[in-house]
VEXDOTOR-471505 format. One record per residue: residue number from 1; x, y, z of N, C-alpha, C, O in turn. Coordinates in nm, 2 decimals, m for minus. Layout:
BEGIN
<r fikol="NUM" n_x="X" n_y="Y" n_z="Z" ca_x="X" ca_y="Y" ca_z="Z" c_x="X" c_y="Y" c_z="Z" o_x="X" o_y="Y" o_z="Z"/>
...
end
This chain:
BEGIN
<r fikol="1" n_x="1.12" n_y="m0.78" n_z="m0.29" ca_x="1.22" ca_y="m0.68" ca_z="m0.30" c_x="1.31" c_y="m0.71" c_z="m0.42" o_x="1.37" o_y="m0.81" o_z="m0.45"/>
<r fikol="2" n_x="1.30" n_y="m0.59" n_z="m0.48" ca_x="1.43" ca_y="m0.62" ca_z="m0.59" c_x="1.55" c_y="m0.52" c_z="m0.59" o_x="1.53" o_y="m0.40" o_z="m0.55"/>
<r fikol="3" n_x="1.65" n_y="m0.56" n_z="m0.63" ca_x="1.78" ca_y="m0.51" ca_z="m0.63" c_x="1.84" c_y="m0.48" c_z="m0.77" o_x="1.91" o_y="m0.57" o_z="m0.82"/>
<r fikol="4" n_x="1.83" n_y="m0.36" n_z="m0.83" ca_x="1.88" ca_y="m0.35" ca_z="m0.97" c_x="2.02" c_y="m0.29" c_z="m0.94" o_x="2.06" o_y="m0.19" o_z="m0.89"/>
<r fikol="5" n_x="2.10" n_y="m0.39" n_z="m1.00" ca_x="2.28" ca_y="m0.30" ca_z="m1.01" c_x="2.34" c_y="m0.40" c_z="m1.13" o_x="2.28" o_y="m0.46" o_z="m1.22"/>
<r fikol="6" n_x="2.43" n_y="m0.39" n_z="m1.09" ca_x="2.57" ca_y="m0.48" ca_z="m1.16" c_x="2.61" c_y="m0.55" c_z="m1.07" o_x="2.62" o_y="m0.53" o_z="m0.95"/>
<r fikol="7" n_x="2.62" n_y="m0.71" n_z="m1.14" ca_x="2.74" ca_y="m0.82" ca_z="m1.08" c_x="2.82" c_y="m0.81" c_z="m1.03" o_x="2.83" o_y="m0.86" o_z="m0.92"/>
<r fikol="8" n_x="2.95" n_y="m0.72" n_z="m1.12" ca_x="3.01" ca_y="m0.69" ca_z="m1.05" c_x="3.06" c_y="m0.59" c_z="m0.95" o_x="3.18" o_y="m0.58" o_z="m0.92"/>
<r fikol="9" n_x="2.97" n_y="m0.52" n_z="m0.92" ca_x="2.98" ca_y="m0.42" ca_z="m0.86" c_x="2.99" c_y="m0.44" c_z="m0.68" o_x="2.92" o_y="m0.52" o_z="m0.62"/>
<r fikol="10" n_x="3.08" n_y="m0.36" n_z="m0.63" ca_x="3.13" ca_y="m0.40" ca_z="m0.46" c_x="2.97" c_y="m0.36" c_z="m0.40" o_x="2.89" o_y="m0.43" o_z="m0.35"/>
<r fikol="11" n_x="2.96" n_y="m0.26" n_z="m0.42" ca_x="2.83" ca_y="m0.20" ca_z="m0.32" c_x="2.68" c_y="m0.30" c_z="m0.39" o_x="2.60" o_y="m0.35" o_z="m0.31"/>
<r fikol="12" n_x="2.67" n_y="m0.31" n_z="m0.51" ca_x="2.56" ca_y="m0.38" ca_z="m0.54" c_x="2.60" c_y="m0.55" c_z="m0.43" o_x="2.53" o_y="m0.59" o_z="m0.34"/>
<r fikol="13" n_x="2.70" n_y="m0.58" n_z="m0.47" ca_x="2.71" ca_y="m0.74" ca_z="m0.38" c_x="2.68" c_y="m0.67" c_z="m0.21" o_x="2.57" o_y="m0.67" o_z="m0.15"/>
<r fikol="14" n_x="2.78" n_y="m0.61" n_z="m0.18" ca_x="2.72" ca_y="m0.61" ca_z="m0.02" c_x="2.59" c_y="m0.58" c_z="0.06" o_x="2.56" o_y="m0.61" o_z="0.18"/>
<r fikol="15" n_x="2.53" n_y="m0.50" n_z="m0.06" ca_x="2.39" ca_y="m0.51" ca_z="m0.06" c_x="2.32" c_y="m0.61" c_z="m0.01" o_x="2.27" o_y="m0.63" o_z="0.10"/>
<r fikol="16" n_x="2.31" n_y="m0.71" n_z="m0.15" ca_x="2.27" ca_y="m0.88" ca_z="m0.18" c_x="2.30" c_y="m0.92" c_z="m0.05" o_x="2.21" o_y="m0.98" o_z="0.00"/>
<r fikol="17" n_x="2.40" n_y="m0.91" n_z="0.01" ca_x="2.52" ca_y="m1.02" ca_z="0.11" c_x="2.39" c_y="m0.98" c_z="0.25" o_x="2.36" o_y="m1.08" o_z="0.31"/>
<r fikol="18" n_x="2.34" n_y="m0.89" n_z="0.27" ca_x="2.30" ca_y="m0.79" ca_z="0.37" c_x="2.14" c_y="m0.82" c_z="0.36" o_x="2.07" o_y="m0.84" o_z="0.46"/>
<r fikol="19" n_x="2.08" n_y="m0.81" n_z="0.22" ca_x="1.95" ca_y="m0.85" ca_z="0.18" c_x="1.92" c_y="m1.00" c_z="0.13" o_x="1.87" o_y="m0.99" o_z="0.02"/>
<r fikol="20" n_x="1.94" n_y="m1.09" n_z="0.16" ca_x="1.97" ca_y="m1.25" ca_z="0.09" c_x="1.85" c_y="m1.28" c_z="0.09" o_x="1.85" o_y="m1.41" o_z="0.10"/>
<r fikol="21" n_x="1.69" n_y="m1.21" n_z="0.08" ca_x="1.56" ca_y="m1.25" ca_z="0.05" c_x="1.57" c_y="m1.14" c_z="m0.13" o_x="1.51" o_y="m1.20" o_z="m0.22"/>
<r fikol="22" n_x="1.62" n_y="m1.05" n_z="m0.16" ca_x="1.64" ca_y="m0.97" ca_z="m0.30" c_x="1.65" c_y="m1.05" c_z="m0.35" o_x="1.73" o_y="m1.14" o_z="m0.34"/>
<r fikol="23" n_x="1.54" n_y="m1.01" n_z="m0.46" ca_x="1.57" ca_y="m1.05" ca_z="m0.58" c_x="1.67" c_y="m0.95" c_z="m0.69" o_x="1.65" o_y="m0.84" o_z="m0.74"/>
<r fikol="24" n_x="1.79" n_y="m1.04" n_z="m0.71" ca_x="1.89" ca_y="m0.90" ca_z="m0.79" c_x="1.87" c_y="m0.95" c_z="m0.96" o_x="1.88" o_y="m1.06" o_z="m1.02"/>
<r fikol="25" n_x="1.85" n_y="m0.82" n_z="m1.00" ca_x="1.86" ca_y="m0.81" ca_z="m1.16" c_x="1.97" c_y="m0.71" c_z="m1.20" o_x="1.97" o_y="m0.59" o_z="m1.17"/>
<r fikol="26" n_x="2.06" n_y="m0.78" n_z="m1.29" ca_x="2.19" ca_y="m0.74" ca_z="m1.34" c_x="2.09" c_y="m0.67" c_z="m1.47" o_x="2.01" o_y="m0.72" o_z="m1.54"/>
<r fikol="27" n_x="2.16" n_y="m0.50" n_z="m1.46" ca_x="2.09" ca_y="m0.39" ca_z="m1.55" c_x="2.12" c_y="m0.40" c_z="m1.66" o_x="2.04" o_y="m0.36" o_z="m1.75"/>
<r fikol="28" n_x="2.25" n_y="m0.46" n_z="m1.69" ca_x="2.34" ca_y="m0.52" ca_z="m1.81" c_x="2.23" c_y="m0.61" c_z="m1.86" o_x="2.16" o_y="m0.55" o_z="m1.94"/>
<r fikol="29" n_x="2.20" n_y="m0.74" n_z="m1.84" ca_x="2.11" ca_y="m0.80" ca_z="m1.90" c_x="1.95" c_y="m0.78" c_z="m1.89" o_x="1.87" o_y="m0.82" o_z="m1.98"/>
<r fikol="30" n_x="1.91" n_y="m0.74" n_z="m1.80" ca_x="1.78" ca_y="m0.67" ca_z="m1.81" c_x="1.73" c_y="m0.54" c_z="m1.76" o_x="1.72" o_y="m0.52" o_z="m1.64"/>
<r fikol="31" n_x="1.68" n_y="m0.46" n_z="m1.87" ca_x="1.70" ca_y="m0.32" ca_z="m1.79" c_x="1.58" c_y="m0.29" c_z="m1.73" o_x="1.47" o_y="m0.32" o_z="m1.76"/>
<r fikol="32" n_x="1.63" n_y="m0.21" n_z="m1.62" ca_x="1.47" ca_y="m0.16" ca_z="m1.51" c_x="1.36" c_y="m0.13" c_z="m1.60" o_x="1.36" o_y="m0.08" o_z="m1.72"/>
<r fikol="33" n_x="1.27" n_y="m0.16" n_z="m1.52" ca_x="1.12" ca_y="m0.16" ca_z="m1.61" c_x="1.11" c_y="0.01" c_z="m1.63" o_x="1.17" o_y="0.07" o_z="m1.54"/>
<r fikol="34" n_x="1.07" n_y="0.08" n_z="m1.71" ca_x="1.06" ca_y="0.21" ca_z="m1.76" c_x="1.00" c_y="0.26" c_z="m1.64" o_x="1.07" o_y="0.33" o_z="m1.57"/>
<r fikol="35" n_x="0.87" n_y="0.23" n_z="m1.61" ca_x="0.75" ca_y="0.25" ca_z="m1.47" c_x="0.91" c_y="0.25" c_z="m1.36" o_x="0.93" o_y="0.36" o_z="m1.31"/>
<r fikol="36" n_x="0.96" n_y="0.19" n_z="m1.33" ca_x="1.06" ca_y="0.21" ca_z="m1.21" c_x="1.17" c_y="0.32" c_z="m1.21" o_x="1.22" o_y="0.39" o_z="m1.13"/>
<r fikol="37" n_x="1.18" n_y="0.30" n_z="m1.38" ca_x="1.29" ca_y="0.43" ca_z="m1.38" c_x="1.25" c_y="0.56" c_z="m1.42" o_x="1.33" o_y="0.64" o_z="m1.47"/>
<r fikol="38" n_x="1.12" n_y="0.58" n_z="m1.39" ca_x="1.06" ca_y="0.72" ca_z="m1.42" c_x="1.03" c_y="0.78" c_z="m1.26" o_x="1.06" o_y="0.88" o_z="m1.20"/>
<r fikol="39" n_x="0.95" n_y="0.64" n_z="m1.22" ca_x="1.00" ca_y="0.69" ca_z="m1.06" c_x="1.11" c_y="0.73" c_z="m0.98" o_x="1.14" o_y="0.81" o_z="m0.90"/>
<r fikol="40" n_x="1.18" n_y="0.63" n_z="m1.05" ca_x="1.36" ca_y="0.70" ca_z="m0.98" c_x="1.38" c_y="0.82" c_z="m0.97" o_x="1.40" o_y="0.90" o_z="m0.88"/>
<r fikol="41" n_x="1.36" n_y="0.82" n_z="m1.13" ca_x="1.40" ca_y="0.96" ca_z="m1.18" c_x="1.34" c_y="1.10" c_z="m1.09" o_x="1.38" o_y="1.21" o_z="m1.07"/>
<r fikol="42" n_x="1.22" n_y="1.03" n_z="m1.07" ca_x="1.12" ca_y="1.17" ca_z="m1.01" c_x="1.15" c_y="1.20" c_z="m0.84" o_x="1.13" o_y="1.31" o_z="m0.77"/>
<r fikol="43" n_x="1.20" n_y="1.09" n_z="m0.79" ca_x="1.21" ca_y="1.09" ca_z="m0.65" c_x="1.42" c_y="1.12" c_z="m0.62" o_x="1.48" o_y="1.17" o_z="m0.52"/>
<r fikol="44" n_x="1.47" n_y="1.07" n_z="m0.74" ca_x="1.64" ca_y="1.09" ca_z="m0.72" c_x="1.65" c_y="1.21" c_z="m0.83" o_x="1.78" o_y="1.22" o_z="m0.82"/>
<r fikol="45" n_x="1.62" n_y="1.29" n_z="m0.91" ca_x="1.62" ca_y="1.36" ca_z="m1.03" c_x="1.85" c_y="1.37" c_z="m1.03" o_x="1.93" o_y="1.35" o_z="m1.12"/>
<r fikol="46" n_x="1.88" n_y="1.41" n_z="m0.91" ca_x="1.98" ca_y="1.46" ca_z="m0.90" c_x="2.11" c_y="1.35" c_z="m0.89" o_x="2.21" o_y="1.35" o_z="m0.96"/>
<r fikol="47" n_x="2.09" n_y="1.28" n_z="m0.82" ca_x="2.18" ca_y="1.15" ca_z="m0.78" c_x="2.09" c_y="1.02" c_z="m0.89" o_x="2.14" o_y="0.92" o_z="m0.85"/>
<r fikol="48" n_x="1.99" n_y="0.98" n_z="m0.99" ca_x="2.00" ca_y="0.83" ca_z="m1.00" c_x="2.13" c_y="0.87" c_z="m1.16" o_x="2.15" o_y="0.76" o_z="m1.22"/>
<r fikol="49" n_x="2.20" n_y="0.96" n_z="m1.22" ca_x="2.27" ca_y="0.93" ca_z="m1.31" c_x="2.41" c_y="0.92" c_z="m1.22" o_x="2.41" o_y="0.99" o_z="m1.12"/>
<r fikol="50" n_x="2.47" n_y="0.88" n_z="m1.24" ca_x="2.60" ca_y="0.87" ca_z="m1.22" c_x="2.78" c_y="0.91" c_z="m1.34" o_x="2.86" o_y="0.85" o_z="m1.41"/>
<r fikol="51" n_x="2.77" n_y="1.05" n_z="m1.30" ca_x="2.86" ca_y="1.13" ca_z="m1.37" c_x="3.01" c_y="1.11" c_z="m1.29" o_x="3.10" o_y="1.19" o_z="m1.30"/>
<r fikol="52" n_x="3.02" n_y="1.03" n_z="m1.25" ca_x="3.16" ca_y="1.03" ca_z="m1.16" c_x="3.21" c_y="0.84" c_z="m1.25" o_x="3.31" o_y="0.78" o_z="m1.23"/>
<r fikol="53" n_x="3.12" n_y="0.80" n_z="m1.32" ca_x="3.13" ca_y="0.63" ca_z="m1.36" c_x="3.24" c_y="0.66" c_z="m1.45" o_x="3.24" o_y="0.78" o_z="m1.49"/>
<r fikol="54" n_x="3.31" n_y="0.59" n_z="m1.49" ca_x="3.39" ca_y="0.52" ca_z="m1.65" c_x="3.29" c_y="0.57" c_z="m1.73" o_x="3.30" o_y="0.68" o_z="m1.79"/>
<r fikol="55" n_x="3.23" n_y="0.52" n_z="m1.74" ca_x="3.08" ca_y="0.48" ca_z="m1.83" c_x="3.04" c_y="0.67" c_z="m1.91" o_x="3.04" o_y="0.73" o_z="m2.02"/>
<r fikol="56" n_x="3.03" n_y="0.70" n_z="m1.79" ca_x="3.01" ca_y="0.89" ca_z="m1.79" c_x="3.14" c_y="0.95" c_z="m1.84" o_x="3.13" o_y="1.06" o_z="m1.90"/>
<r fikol="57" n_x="3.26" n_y="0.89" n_z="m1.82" ca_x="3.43" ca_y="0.98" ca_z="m1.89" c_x="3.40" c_y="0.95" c_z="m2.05" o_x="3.41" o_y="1.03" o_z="m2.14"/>
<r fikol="58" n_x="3.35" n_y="0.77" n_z="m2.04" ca_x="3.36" ca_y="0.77" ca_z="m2.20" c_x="3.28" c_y="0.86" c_z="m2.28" o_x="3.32" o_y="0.88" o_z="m2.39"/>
<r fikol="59" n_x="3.18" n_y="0.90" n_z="m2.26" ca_x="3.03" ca_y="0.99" ca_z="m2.36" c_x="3.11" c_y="1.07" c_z="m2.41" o_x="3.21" o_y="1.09" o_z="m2.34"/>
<r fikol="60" n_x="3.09" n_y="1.13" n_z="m2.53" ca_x="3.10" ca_y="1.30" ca_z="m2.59" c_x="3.00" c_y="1.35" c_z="m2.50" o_x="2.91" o_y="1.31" o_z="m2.42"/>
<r fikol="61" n_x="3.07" n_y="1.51" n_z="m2.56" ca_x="2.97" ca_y="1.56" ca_z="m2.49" c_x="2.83" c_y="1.57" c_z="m2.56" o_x="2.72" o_y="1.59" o_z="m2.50"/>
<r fikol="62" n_x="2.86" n_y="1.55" n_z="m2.68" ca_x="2.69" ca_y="1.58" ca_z="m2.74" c_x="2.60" c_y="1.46" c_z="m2.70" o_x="2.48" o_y="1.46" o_z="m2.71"/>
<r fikol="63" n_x="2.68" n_y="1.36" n_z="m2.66" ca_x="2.58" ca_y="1.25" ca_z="m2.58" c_x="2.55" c_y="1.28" c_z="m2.44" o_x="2.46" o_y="1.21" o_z="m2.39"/>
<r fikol="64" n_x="2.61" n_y="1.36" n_z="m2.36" ca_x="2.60" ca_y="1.38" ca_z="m2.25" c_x="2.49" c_y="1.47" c_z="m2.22" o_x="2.42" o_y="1.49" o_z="m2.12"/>
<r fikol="65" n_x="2.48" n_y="1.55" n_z="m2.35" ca_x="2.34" ca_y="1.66" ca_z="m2.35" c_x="2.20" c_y="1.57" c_z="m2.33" o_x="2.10" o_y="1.60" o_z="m2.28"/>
<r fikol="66" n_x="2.24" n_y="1.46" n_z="m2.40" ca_x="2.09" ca_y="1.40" ca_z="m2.39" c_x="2.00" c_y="1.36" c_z="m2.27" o_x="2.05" o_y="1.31" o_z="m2.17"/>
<r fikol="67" n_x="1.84" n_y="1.39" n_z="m2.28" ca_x="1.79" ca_y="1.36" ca_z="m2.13" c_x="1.82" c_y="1.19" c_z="m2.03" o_x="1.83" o_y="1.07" o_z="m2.06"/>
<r fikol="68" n_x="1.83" n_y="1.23" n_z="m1.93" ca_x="1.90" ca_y="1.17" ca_z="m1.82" c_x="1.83" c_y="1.00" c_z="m1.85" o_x="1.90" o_y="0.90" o_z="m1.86"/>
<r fikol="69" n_x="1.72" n_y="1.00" n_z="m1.87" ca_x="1.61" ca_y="0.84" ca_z="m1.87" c_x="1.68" c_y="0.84" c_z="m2.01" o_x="1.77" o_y="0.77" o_z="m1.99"/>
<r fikol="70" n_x="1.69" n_y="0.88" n_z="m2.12" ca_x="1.74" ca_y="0.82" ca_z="m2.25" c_x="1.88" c_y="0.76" c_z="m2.23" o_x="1.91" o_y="0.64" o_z="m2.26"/>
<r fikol="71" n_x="1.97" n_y="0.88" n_z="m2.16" ca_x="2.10" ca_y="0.77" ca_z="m2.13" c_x="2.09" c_y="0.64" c_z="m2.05" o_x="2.15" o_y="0.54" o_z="m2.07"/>
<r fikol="72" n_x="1.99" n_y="0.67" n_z="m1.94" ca_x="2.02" ca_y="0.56" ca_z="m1.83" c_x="1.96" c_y="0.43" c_z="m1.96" o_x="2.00" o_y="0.31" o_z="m1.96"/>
<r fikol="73" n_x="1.88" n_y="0.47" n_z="m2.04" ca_x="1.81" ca_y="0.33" ca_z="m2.13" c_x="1.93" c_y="0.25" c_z="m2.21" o_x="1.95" o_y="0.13" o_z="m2.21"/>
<r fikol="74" n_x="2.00" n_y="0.38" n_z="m2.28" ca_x="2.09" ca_y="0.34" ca_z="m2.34" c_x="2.24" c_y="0.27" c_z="m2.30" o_x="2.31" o_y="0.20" o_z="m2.38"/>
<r fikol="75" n_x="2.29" n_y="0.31" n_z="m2.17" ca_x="2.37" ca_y="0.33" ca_z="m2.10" c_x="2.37" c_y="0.27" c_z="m1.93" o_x="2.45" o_y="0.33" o_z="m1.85"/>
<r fikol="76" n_x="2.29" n_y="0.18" n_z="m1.89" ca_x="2.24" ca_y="0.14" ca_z="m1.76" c_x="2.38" c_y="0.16" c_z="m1.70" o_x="2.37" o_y="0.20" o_z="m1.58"/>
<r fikol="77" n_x="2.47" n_y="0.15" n_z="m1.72" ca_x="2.58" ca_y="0.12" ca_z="m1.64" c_x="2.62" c_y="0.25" c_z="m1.58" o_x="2.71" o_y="0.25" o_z="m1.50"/>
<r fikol="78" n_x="2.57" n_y="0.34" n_z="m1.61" ca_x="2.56" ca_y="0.50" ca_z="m1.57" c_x="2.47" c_y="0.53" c_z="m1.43" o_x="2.48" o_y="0.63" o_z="m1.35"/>
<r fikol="79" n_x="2.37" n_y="0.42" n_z="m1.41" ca_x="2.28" ca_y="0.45" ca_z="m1.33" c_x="2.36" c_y="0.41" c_z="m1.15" o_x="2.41" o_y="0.31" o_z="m1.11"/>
<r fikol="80" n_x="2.34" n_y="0.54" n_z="m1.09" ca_x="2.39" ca_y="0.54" ca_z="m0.95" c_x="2.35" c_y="0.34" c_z="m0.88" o_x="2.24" o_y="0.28" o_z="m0.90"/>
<r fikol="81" n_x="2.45" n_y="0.29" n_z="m0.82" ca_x="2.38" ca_y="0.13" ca_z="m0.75" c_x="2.35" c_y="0.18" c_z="m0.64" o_x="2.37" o_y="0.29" o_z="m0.60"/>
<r fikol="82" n_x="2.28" n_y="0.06" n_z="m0.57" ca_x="2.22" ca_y="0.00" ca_z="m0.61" c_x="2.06" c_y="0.04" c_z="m0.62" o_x="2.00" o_y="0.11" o_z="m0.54"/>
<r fikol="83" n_x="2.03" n_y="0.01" n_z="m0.69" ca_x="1.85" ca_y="0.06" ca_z="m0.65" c_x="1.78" c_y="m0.01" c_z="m0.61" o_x="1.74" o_y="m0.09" o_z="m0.70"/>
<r fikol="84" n_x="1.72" n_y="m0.03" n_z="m0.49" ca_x="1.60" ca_y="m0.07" ca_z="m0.44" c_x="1.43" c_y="m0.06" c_z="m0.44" o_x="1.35" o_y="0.04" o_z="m0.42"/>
<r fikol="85" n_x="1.41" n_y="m0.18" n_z="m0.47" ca_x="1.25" ca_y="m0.15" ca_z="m0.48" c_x="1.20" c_y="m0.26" c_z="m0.40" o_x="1.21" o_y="m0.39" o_z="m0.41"/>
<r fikol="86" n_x="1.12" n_y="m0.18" n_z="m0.28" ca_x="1.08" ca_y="m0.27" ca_z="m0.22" c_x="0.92" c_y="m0.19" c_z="m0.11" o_x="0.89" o_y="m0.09" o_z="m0.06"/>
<r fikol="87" n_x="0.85" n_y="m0.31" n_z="m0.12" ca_x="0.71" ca_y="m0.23" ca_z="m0.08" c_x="0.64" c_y="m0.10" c_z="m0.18" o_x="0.55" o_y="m0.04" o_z="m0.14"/>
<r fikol="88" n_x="0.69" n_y="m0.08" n_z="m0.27" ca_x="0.64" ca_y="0.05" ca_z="m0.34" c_x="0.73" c_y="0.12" c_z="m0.33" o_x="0.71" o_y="0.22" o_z="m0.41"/>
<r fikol="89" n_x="0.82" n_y="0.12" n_z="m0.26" ca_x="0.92" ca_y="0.27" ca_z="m0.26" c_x="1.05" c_y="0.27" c_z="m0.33" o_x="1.04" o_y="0.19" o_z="m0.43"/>
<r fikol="90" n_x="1.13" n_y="0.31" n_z="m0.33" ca_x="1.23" ca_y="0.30" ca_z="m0.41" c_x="1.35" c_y="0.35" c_z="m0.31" o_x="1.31" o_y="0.44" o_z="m0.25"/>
<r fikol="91" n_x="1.47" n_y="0.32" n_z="m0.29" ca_x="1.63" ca_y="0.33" ca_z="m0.21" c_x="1.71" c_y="0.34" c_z="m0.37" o_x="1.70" o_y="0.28" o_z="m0.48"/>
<r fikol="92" n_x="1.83" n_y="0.48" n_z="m0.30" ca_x="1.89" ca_y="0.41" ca_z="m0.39" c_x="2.07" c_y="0.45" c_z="m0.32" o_x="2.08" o_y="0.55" o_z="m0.25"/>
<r fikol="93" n_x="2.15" n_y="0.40" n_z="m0.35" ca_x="2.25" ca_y="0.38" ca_z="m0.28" c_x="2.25" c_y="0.26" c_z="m0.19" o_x="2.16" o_y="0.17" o_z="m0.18"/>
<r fikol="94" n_x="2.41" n_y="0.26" n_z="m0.10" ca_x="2.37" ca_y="0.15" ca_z="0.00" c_x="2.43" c_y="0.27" c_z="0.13" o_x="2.53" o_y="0.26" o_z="0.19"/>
<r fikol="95" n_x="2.35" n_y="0.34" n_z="0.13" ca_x="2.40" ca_y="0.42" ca_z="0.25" c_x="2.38" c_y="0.41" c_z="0.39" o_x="2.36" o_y="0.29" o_z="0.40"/>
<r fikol="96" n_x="2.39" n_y="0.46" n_z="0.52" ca_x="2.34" ca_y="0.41" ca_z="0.67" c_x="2.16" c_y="0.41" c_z="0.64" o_x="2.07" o_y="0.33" o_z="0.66"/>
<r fikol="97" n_x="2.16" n_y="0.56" n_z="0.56" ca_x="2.00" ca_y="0.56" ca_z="0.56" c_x="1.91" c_y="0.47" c_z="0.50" o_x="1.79" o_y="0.47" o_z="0.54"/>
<r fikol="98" n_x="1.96" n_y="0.39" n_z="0.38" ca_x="1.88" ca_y="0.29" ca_z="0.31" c_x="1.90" c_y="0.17" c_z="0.42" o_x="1.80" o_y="0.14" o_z="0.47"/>
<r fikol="99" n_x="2.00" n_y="0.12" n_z="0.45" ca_x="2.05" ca_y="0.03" ca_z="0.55" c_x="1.90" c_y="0.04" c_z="0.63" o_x="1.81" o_y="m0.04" o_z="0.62"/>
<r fikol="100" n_x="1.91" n_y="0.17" n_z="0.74" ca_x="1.81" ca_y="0.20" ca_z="0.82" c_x="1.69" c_y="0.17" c_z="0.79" o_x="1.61" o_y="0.13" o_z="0.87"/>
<r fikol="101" n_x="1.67" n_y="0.20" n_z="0.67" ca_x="1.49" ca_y="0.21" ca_z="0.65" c_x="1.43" c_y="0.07" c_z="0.61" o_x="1.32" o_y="0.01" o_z="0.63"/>
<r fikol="102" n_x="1.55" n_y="0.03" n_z="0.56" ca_x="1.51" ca_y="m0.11" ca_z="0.51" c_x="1.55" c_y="m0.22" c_z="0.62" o_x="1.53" o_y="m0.33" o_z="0.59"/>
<r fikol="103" n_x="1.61" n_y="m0.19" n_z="0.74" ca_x="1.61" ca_y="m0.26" ca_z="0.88" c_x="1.74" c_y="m0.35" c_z="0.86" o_x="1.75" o_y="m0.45" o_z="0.93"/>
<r fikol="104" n_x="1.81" n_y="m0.32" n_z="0.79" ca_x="1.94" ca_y="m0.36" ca_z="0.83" c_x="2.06" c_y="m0.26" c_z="0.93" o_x="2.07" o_y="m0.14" o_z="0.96"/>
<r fikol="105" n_x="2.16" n_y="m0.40" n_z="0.97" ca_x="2.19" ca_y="m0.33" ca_z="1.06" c_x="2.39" c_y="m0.30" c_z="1.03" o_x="2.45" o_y="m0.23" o_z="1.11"/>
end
């Protein structure tokens, strides 16, 4: 299982705290494999950018036009946390329903 977020981020930690077999990779230093984030993309199209971030106030807008996978490459810190990859599938949030599926309680 791996865990892509930010360090410092509250929801990426309580994640970790909750999953302590994840493996977590900080997006900041290494970014999701492309193959992972094209899946995201196709299974979250709507929720994996995160337009509500700092990260999203700072863009112009002519950067904000650009397709969603170019910013998240450029810009990881835009991408909704935490993302889960685990068995083939992909979670992303730390919601009741990721909680659920991945058998926490």
């Amino acid at each position: 299982m791996k865990l892509y977020g930010l360090k410092a981020c509250d929801t990426c930690r309580k994640a970790l705290k909750s999953l302590p077999e994840a493996e977590f990779v900080d997006v900041r230093k290494t970014p999701v494999p492309t193959a992972i984030m094209k899946q995201a993309f196709a299974q979250f199209p709507d929720k994996l950018l995160n337009n509500r971030s700092t990260t999203w106030r700072e863009l112009t807008a002519e950067q904000r036009e650009k397709p969603p996978l170019e910013l998240l490459e450029s810009h990881p810190t835009l991408m909704k946390r935490p993302l889960i990859a685990h068995e083939g599938r992909l979670y992303l949030g730390w919601t009741s329903e990721v909680k659920s599926a991945l058998g926490v309680s």
